[in-house]
C-alpha angles and dihedrals in degrees: 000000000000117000121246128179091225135000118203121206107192132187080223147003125212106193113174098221124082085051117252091005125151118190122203124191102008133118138224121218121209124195127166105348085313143101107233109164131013111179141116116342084222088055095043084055094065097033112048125038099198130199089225121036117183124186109205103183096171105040147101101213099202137171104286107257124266118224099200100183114043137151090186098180095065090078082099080062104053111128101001095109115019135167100023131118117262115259081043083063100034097055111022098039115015102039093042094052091051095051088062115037095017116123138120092275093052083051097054094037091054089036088060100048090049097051091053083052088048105049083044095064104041107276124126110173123021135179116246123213113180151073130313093025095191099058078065104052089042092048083047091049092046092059092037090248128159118237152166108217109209112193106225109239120196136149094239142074124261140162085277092053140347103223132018090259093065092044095053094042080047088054095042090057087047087065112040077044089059106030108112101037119126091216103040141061126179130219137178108256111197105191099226133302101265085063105048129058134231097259089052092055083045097067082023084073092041099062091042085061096046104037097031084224113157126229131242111194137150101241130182088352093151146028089246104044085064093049094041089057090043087053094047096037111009088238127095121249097268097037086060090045093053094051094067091056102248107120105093133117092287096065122083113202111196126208104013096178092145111063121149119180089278098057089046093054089044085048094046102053102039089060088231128167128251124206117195114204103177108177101047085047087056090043093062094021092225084151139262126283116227110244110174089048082063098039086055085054097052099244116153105244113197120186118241126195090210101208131303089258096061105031092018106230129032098243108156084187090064102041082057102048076042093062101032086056100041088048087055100051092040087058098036089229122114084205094060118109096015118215090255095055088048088054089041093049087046086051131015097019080065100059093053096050082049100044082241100112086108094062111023147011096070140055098246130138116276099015120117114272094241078151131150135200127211122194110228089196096104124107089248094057095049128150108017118217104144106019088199097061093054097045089066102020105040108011116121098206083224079086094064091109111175131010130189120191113194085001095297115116111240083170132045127164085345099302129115111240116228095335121131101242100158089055102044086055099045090050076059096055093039086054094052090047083057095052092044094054087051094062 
């Protein structure tokens, strides 16, 4: 028998690829951070002979979520300016707060306590868009996350940098710090187009090419974001963006709740990545991006979080049970945004916005086992005829009961494992002790 580090019996697997398929009585088997056999619990039992073993009679294992639009940090944030519209909130709360308390250590601190909120509720990887990139890529490698590590970019100073210059020199050490890291990649996150200037998209693109670096940035988010470009340029957001060469299938545009005929075609051809973050979307009713419009025209949709100031939580379940209903009610077709496609866009859709569908988002193979399993056994879950379709329309992510990122369990029995749980969350409260006291 051939020796394996673990060994998971599920009740079901929900692989992602094939598309819509459901696996019963079949095992995964884990070595060395890596999937390297998934196959019939009856033949596992005679090949591999693991060190852990774990029976999971009443569980879907999956791929670990991918939260493909985060800002991690603003955790620190949840609740401290709510039901406003978003450049309200933008310039007369949030960028005022973070004059004032941002620093690395805010970030790590923030980023820590995201990434246990995160782990709790299913999500195993997510893609970061703030200051002080590295405080999040050391908070993600402390707690053994997976992340994508995007350096803000914006034409103005900050308490990160005080010209573009610096932001984009700060980014470019980012980088070259985090290259090599098995957890973290690194992108160039340009905050949004109203907020950087041509010169800068224009390095911005250089460094894309030589680098072959992709490109996180919120793009077309608002109504009047679009006019507003229209008013300064005479193009629309996404038109400018393309003329400077950017849109390609190494840029991720977030948001996206404004697309006429013209942005669709431009989507379409450069191959470019769409997130989707649908609550934060509702909470500042900037608008709804079509996604079954951009599904028709076979452009890849990946589902985003935005940050706790703004959704308020990071649940990747219900951003998915968010999406598959509004797409539903935008097309006026219950069969719209199937619960496969949710799950696919949670998952799979997330690697390939990130570059990472070689190594995550699917149980295939040789990827890494960033894997999660949610027990079916609540009230709420019972009883079980199509596990996919619980696991979006009726899944609390309080189920989700173990996690293993790289093969090491973060999760078990819905329990962190060695993580300081206690601390992370008393640095929060001493922060919002801080801000309370400033006020």
């Amino acid at each position: 028998m051939q020796a394996v580090d673990t060994l998971l019996y599920p009740r079901w697997i929900v692989p992602i690829e094939p598309y819509e398929s459901v696996l019963e009585d079949h095992a995964i088997a884990i070595h060395e951070g890596r999937i390297i056999a998934l196959l019939p619990a009856k033949q596992a039992k005679i090949t591999y002979l693991a060190k852990n073993t774990l029976y999971l009679a009443d569980h879907v294992v999956m791929p670990g979520l991918v939260n493909s639009h985060a800002h991690s940090a603003m955790t620190l944030f949840r609740g401290m300016a709510d039901d406003l519209a978003l450049m309200d909130w933008l310039e007369n709360h949030i960028w005022l707060a973070e004059k004032q308390w941002m620093n690395d250590t805010f970030v790590y601190d923030g980023t820590q306590l995201a990434i246990l909120e995160m782990l709790r509720s299913g999500t195993t990887c997510f893609n970061d868009h703030y200051f002080f990139p590295n405080g999040v890529a050391r908070a993600a490698v402390d707690l053994g996350m997976r992340a994508v590590v995007g350096s803000l970019i914006i034409s103005f100073g900050s308490c990160y940098a005080l010209t573009a210059e610096d932001y984009i020199a700060k980014a470019m050490e980012t980088y070259w710090r985090w290259k090599d890291n098995s957890l973290i990649s690194t992108t160039i996150a340009p905050h949004a187009p109203y907020t950087v200037d041509d010169q800068s998209f224009i390095k911005i693109k250089e460094l894309m090419d030589e680098h072959l670096l992709r490109a996180h940035i919120h793009l077309h988010e608002t109504k009047g974001e679009v006019e507003q470009s229209l008013k300064d340029y005479g193009k629309r957001p996404l038109k400018r963006i393309a003329d400077f060469g950017l849109m390609s299938e190494r840029l991720i545009c977030v948001h996206m709740t404004q697309i006429n005929k013209e942005d669709l075609a431009v989507l379409q051809a450069s191959g470019a990545h769409v997130v989707h973050c649908p609550e934060s979307n509702l909470k500042l009713a900037s608008g709804l991006c079509p996604t079954m419009q951009l599904f028709q025209a076979n452009i890849n949709v990946a589902l985003g979080t935005d940050g706790a100031a703004s959704n308020n939580d990071l649940d990747m379940f219900a951003e998915m049970r968010m999406a598959a209903l509004l797409a539903k009610a935008e097309a006026n077709e219950p069969t719209a945004l199937k619960a496969a496609t949710a799950l696919q866009m949670a998952t799979l859709n997330g690697a390939r916005a990130l570059g990472l569908e070689k190594e995550i988002g699917s149980i295939v193979v040789g990827k890494w086992a960033d894997l999660i399993a949610v027990n079916l056994a609540d009230i709420n879950t019972q009883p079980v005829y199509h596990p996919s379709s619980h696991l979006v329309y009726a899944l609390n992510s309080r189920q989700v009961s173990d996690v293993w990122i790289a093969g090491k369990q973060l999760l078990k029995e819905g329990q962190f494992v060695d993580l300081d749980v206690k601390g992370i969350i008393a640095k929060a409260n001493e922060w919002a002790r801080k801000f309370k006291r400033s006020q």
